[in-house]
Structures are given as C-alpha cells and as structure tokens.
C-alpha positions as CSV (number, residue, x, y, z in Angstrom):
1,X,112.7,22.4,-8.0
2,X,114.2,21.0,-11.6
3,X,117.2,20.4,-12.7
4,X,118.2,19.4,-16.2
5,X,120.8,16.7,-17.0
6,X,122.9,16.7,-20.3
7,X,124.9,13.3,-20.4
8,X,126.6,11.7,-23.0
9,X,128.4,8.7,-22.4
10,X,127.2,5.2,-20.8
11,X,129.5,6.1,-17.9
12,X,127.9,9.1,-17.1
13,X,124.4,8.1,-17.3
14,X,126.0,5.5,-14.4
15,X,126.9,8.3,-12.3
16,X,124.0,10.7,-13.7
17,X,121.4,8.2,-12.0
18,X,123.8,7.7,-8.8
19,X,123.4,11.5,-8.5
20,X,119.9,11.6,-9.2
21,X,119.3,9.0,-6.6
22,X,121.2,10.8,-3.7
23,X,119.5,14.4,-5.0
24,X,116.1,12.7,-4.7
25,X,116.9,11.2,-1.2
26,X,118.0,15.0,0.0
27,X,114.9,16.3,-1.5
28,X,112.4,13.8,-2.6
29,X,110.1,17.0,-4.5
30,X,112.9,17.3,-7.1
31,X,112.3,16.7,-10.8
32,X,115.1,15.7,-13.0
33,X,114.5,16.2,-16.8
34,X,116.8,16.0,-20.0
35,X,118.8,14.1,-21.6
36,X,120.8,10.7,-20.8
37,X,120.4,7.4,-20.6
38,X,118.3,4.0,-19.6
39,X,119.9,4.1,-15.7
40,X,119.0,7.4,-15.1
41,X,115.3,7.2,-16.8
42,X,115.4,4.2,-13.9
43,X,116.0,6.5,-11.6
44,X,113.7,8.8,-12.3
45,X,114.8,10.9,-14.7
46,X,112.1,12.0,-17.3
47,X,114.0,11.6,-20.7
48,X,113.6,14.2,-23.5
49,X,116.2,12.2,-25.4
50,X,118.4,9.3,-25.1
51,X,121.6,11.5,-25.4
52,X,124.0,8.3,-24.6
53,X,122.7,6.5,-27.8
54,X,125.0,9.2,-29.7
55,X,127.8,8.6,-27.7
56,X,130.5,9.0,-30.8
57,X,133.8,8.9,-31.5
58,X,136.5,10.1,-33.8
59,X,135.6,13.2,-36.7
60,X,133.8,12.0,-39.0
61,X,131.0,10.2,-36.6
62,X,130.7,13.5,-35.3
63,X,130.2,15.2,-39.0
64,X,127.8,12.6,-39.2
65,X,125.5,13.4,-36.0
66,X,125.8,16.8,-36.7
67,X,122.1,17.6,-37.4
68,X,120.6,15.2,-34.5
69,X,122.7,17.1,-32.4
70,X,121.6,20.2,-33.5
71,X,118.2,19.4,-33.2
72,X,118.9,18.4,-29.6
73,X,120.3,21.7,-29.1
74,X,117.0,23.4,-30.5
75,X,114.6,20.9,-28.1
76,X,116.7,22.5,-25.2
77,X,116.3,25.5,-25.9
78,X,112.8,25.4,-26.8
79,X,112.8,23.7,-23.0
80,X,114.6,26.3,-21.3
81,X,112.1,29.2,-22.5
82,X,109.4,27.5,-21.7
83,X,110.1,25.7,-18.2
84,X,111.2,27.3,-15.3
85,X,114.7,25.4,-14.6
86,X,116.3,25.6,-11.3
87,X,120.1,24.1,-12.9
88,X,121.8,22.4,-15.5
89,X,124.0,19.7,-14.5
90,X,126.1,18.8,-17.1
91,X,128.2,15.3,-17.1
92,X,131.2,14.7,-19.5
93,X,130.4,14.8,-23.1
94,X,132.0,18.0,-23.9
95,X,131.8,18.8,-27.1
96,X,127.8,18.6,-26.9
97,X,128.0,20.4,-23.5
98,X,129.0,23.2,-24.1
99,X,126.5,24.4,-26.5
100,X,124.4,23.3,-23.3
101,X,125.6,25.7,-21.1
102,X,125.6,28.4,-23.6
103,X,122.0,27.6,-24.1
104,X,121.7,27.9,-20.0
105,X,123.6,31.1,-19.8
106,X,121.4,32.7,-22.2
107,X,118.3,32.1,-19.6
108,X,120.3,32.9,-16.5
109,X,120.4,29.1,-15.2
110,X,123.5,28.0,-13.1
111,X,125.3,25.4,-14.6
112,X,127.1,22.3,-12.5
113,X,129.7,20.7,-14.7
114,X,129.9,17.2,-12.5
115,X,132.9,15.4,-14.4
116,X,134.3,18.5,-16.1
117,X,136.1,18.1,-19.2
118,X,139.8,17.2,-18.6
119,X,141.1,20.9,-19.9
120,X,144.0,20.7,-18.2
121,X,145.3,17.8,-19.8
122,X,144.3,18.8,-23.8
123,X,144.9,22.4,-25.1
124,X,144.2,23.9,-21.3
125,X,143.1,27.4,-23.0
126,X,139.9,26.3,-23.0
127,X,139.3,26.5,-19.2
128,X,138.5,30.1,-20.6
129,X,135.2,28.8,-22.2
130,X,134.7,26.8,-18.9
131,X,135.2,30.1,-16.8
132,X,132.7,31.5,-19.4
133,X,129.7,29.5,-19.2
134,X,129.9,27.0,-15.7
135,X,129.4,28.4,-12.5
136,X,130.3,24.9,-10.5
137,X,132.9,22.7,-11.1
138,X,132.4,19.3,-9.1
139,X,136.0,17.9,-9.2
140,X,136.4,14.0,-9.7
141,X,139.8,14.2,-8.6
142,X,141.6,15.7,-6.1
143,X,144.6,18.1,-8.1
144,X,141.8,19.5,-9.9
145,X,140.2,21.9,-7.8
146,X,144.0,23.7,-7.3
147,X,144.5,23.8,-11.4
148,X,140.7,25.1,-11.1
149,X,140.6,27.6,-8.6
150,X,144.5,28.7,-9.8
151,X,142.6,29.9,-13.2
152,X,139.9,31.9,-11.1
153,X,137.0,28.7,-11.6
154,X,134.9,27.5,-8.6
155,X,136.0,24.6,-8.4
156,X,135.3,22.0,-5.1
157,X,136.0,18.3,-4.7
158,X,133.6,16.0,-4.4
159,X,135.0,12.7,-5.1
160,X,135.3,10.0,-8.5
161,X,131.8,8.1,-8.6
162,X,133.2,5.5,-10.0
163,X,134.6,4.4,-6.7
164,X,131.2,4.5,-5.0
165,X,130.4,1.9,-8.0
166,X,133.1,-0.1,-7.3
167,X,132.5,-0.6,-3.5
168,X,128.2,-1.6,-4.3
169,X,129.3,-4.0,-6.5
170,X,128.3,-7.4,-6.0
171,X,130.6,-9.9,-7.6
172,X,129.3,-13.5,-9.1
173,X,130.9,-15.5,-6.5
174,X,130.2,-18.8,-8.3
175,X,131.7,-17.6,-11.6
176,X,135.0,-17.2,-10.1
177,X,134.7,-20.1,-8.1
178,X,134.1,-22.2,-11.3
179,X,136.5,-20.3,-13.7
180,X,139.3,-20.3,-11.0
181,X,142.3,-22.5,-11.9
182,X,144.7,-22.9,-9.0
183,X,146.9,-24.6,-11.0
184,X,148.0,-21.3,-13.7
185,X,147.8,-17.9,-13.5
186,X,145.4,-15.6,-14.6
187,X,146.2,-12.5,-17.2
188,X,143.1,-10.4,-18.0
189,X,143.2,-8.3,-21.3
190,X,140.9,-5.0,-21.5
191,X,140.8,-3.3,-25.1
192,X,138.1,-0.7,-24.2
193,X,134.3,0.3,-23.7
194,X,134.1,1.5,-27.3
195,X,134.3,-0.3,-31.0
196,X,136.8,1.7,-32.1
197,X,139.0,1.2,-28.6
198,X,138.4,-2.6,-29.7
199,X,139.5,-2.5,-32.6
200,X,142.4,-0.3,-32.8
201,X,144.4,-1.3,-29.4
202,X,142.9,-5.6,-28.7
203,X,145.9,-6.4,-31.8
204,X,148.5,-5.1,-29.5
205,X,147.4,-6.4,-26.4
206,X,147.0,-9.9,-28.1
207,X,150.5,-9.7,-29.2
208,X,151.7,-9.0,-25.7
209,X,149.9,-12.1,-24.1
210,X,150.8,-14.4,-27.0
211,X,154.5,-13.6,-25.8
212,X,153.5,-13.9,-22.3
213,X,152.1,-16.8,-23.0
214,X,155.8,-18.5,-24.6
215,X,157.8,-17.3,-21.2
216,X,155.0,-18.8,-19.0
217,X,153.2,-21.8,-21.0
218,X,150.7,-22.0,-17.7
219,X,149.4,-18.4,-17.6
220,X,145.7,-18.2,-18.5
221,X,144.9,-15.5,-20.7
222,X,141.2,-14.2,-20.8
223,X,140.0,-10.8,-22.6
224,X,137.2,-9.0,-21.4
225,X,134.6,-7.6,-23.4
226,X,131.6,-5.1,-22.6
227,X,129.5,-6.0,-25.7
228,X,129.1,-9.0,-27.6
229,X,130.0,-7.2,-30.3
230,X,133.1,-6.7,-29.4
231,X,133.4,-10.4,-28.3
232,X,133.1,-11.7,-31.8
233,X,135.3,-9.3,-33.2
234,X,138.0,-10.3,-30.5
235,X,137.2,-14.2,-31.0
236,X,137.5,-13.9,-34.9
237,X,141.0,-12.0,-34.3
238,X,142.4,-14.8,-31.7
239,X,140.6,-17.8,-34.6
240,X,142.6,-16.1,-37.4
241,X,146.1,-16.2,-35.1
242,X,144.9,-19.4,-33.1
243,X,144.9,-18.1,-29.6
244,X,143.7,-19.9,-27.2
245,X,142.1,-16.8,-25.2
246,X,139.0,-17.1,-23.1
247,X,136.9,-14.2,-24.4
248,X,134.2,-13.1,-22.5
249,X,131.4,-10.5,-21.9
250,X,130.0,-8.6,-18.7
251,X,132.7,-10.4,-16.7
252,X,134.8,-7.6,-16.5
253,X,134.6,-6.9,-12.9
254,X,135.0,-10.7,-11.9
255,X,138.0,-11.2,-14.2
256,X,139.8,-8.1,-12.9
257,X,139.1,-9.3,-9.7
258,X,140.7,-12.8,-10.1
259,X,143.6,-11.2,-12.2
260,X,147.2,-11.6,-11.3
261,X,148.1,-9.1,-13.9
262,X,146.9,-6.8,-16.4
263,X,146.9,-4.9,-19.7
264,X,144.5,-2.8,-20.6
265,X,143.8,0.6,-23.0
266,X,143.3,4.1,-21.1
267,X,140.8,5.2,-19.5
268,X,138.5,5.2,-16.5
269,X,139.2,1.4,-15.9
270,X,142.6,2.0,-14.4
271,X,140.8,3.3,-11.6
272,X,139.3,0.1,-11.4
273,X,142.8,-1.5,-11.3
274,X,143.8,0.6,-8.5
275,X,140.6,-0.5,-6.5
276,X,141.5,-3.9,-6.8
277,X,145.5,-3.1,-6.7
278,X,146.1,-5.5,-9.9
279,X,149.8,-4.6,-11.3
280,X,148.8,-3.2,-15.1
281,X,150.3,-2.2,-18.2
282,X,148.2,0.7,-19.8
283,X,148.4,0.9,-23.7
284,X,146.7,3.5,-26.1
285,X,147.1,3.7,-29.3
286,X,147.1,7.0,-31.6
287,X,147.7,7.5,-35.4
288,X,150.8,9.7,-36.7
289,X,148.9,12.9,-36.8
290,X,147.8,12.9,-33.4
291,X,151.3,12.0,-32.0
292,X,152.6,15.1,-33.8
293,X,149.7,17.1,-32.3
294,X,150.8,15.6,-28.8
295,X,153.9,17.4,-28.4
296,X,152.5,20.8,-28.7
297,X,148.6,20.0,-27.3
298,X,149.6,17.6,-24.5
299,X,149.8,19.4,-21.0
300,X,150.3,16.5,-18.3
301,X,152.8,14.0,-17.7
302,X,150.8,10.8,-17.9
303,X,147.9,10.1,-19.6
304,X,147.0,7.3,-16.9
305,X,144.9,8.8,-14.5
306,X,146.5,6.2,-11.6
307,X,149.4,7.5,-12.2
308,X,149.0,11.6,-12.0
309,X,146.9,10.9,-8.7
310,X,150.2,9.4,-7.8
311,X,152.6,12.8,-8.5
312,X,152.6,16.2,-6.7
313,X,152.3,18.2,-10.1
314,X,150.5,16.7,-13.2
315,X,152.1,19.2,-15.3
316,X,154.7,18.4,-18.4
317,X,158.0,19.3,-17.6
318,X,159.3,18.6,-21.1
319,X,157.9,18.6,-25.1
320,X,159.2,14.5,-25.5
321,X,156.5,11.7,-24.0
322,X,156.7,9.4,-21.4
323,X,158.4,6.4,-22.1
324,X,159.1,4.0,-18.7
325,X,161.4,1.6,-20.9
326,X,164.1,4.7,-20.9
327,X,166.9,4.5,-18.4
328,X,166.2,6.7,-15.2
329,X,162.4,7.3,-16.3
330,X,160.2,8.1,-13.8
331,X,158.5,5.3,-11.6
332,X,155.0,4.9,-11.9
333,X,152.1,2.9,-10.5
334,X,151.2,1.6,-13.9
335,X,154.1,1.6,-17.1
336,X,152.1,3.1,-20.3
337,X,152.5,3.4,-23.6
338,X,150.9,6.2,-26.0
339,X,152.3,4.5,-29.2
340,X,151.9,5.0,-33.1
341,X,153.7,1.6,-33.4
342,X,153.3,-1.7,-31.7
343,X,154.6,-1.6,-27.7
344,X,153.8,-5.5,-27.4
345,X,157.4,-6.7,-26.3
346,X,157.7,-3.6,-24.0
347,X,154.5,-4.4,-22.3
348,X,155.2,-8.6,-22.3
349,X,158.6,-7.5,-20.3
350,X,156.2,-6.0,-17.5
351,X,153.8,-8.6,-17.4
352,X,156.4,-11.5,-17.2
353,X,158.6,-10.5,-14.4
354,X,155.2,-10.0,-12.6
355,X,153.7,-13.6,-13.5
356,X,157.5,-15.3,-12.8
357,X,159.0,-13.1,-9.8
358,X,156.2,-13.3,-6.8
359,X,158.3,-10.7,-5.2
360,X,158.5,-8.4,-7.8
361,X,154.1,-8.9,-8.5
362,X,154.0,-8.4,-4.6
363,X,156.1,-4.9,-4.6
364,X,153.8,-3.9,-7.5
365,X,150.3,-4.8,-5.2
366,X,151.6,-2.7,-2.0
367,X,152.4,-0.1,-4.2
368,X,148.9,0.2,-5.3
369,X,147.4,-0.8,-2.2
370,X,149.0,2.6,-0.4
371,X,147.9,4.5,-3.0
372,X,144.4,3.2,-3.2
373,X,144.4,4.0,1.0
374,X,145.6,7.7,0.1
375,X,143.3,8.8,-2.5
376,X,139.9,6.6,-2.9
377,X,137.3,8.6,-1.6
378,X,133.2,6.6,-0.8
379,X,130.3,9.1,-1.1
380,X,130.9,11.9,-4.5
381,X,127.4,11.0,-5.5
382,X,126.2,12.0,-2.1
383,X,128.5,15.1,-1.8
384,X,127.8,16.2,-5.3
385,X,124.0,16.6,-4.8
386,X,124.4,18.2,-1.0
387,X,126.8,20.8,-2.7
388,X,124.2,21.5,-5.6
389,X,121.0,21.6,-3.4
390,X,123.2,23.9,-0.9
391,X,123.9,26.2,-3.3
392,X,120.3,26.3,-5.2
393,X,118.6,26.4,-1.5
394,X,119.9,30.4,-0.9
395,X,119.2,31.2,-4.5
396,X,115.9,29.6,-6.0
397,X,113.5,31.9,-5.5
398,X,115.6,34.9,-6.6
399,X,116.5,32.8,-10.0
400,X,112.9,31.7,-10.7
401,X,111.5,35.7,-10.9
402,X,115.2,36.2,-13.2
403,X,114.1,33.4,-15.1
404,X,110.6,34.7,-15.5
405,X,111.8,37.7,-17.2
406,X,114.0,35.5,-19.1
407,X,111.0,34.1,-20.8
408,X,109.0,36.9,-21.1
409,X,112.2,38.7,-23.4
410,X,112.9,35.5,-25.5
C-alpha cells in the first residue's frame, strides 16, 4: 500500500511524521511518498520535495513561488500516472492543496484532508470545493465534524495532534531550575512561528510588557523566539527602546511552562496555553484592508481557537468584532484583540490584575484547567491512521484495477 503526503507548513510535517509513525506501526508494509518536510523524511517518508521549505506568507511571496509551485504540481501528477497510489493525505497548506486533490481526483485516488482548511471560519463557500475534491475529513477539533457533516462532508473526529506533542514532550528540567527566580514573576511574550508574525505583532507585545513592567517593577519579562532570526530582530527592537527582556530561542515550551502570564499572537500556540492553563492575552494584528474585508468574510466569533472550543456555537451572531474591553462582552478563556491599531494598554490591564491579584491569576488557571479536562483529547495520530487504513482495507484492491485504467487513459 502507498500513500502520498502533501504538507506545507513546519507544523504539519510535525504531525505528518506522528501520522506516519502510527500508520507504519498498524501496517509496517506501508510506503509513504511526497512531499513534506525533514521530520517526516525521519520517519520514513521518501521525499519528492521539501514542500515545508515554501512555507509562505502574505500575496506577493506567493506571486513569487508561483512557478516552483507549479512545477510541484506537474512532479505530482507525473507521479500519480505513473505510480499506483492507494491515498492522498493532505495536511494544511491549502492553497497548494487543493490543486493536489484535484490532481488526485483526476486518477480516482481518495483524498484524506487531516487538518482541513478552517472554511468555516474564512468565506465558508468554499466547503463546496472541499465537498468537491476530499472524500475524508479528519477533524482536529471537536465542532467541526457537526459544521462538516451539516454541509453534507464526511467528516469524523479524530483529535488535535498537537496535544499528543504536548504530552511526549520532555522539558529541560535544569533550564528552568537555573532560569527560575522565586523572587519576581515571570511574563512570557510569543510574537509567532513566522518572520512576518515577528515582525508585525513583537512591537505591540513589547509595549504591553514595558507597561507591565512600570505597575510591577519585579515581573520578569522573557520573549520567546523559534529562530534565531527572529531573536536578533527582537533583541535589536528591545536595544533601540532599552528593554531589559530576556530573549531567547527553542525555549518556548520551558518558558510557557514557568509563565505566570502571557501574551502571545494567534494561532496554534494557544492550544499550548490551554495545556499548561497559563492566563493569556491573544493579539493579532491586521492592516486596514483586511479589517474591512473582516466584517463581510469573517464567519466565527473568535478567532482564538481556546476560546470557540469553549462556546456551544462558533458562529457570528453580529457584522461588528469582538472586543472583551466593551461593557457586557462576552467572557472568554483568553481576552483578544484583532487590531489595525495598537491594543498594548488593553492587553497591559489583563496581564496586571493577573501578576498583582493572586485571586484573580487563580480564577483565570481553574478556568482553563476545566476546559483543558473537557476537551484535550491523547491519541489523533493513532486514530487518524486506524480511520485511514480502515477505510483503504475494504477498498484497495478495487481502487488499484480503477487506477490501472486511470493510467492506461492518461
């Protein structure tokens, strides 16, 4: 049996190679091909192309990939005629993706979307292309397979991998036993996975820990970093406004561990947070355009995935956004703040009366912790490639004569 992977972001090549590891455990013949990254090479992936070296963001780094990806595009179908190809499992990266599946379709090869594209959140007409060309959704999260399987998708749950992560994990015990100040407080700063993340939102959250830091002289304030590119841009931003900020990289999960608050841009690492039940301020930052486009394309209420895991319906109830500093707003696991213009005093408030009222810090950690008991799920990887091997096990044989005659048209 073979299955080809499409991933395109660092995170899914994470949880590409968990898959693959659990896939080859429940069926140890298996050959995984395609594109990814170095963690699922590792695991035994055979790599056509290092897809997560393209990982892009933003228009006109798209414009500019253009023809690589197109090439990529070519290479897989070129692969699909000429390799019999039992499923394509496809992993985030949507705007590549698709063209994936479509290649796929054309050869009658089932397609597994594991980590589907959030349509429900952005312009949700386009579960009509995902009806079109995926024949399994593999839900991360659990309000998905309703909004699925509502829109006539198959659609089942299998869990966020990122929680399997989180719970293997092995934390540098000495680090925080050497970093660790008993005497001050600890506020940990996050500005993203991505350059651009960095260097749009870090200015904001810097501005909210420099006020932090005048309302509670002893908190320490450390920003944590995934590359050490992004370090020196950080440490070059707190030299120019003389912060003293510890600035660190690959510490991430030992920083958020010793945190007694944080702030941090969206994304994926407030489900981190949760696992660690850290009170947090989510920020994001958007330009004009895109906060015009919001009021028309935007379809949920949050856009912190904590805190629509913590409401019945996801759904937006009304064209104006979020905004927890307005009298009787909605109470939420985790205040944020999609802003054009600068939140920092907003977001200080938070942090403050969490750093100077034990109580209040306290309330916030229980909250979290009863969420975290409700929803986090061990074990997608292992469900996600028992639900795929189940559902290829009834139908390989017949697909590998339809594919046959696939090749023989093309």
């Amino acid at each position: 049996m073979r299955i080809f992977f499409s991933v395109g972001e660092p995170s899914g090549d994470l949880h590409g190679a968990n898959l693959i590891d659990d896939l080859r455990r429940l069926n140890p013949d298996i050959q995984c091909v395609g594109f990814g990254g170095p963690r699922m090479a590792a695991a035994g992936c055979r790599m056509e192309f290092e897809l997560t070296s393209l990982a892009v963001m933003g228009l006109w780094q798209v414009v500019c990939s253009l023809p690589q990806f197109l090439r990529l595009l070519v290479r897989a179908d070129r692969y699909f005629a000429q390799n019999t190809v039992d499923a394509v499992v496809l992993i985030d990266f949507p705007g590549f993706n698709w063209w994936i599946a479509r290649k796929a379709k054309k050869y009658g090869i089932p397609v597994f979307y594991y980590g589907v594209p959030q349509v429900w959140a952005w312009a949700n007409w386009r579960v009509k292309k995902l009806k079109r060309l995926v024949d399994h959704i593999l839900c991360k999260l659990p309000f998905e397979v309703p909004w699925f399987e509502k829109r006539g998708c198959q659609a089942t749950y299998v869990g966020h991998p990122y929680f399997d992560e989180l719970e293997r994990r092995q934390l540098d015990q000495v680090f925080m036993r050497d970093f660790a100040d008993e005497s001050s407080q600890l506020l940990v700063l996050l500005p993203g996975s991505r350059r651009q993340e960095v260097q749009r939102t870090v200015d904001w959250l810097m501005d909210a820990a420099a006020l932090v830091k005048r309302q509670v002289p002893t908190v320490a304030v450390a920003v944590a970093c995934l590359e050490q590119e992004h370090a020196k841009l950080v440490q070059q931003r707190c030299a120019d406004r003389n912060l003293p900020f510890d600035v660190m990289v690959g510490r991430t999960p030992e920083l958020i561990a010793m945190a007694d608050a944080c702030v941090a841009c969206s994304g994926s690492v407030s489900l981190e947070l949760l696992f660690h039940a850290k009170p947090s301020v989510i920020v994001y930052r958007i330009n004009p355009i895109h906060w015009f486009l919001q009021r028309f394309l935007l379809k949920i209420r949050f856009i912190t995935l904590v805190n629509l895991l913590a409401c019945e319906n996801i759904e937006r109830r009304r064209s104006r956004i979020y905004n927890p500093d307005q009298a009787g707003a909605e109470q939420v696991p985790m205040p944020e703040y999609l802003r054009v213009t600068n939140p920092a005093r907003s977001v200080a408030r938070w942090l403050i009366r969490w750093l100077s009222h034990g109580d209040q810090r306290k309330q916030r950690e229980h909250l979290l912790q009863e969420l975290r008991q409700s929803i986090v799920q061990f074990g997608a990887s292992r469900r996600a490639a028992t639900y795929i091997l189940e559902n290829l096990g009834s139908s390989t044989k017949i697909h590998q004569e339809s594919h046959a005659q696939q090749r023989t048209a093309a």
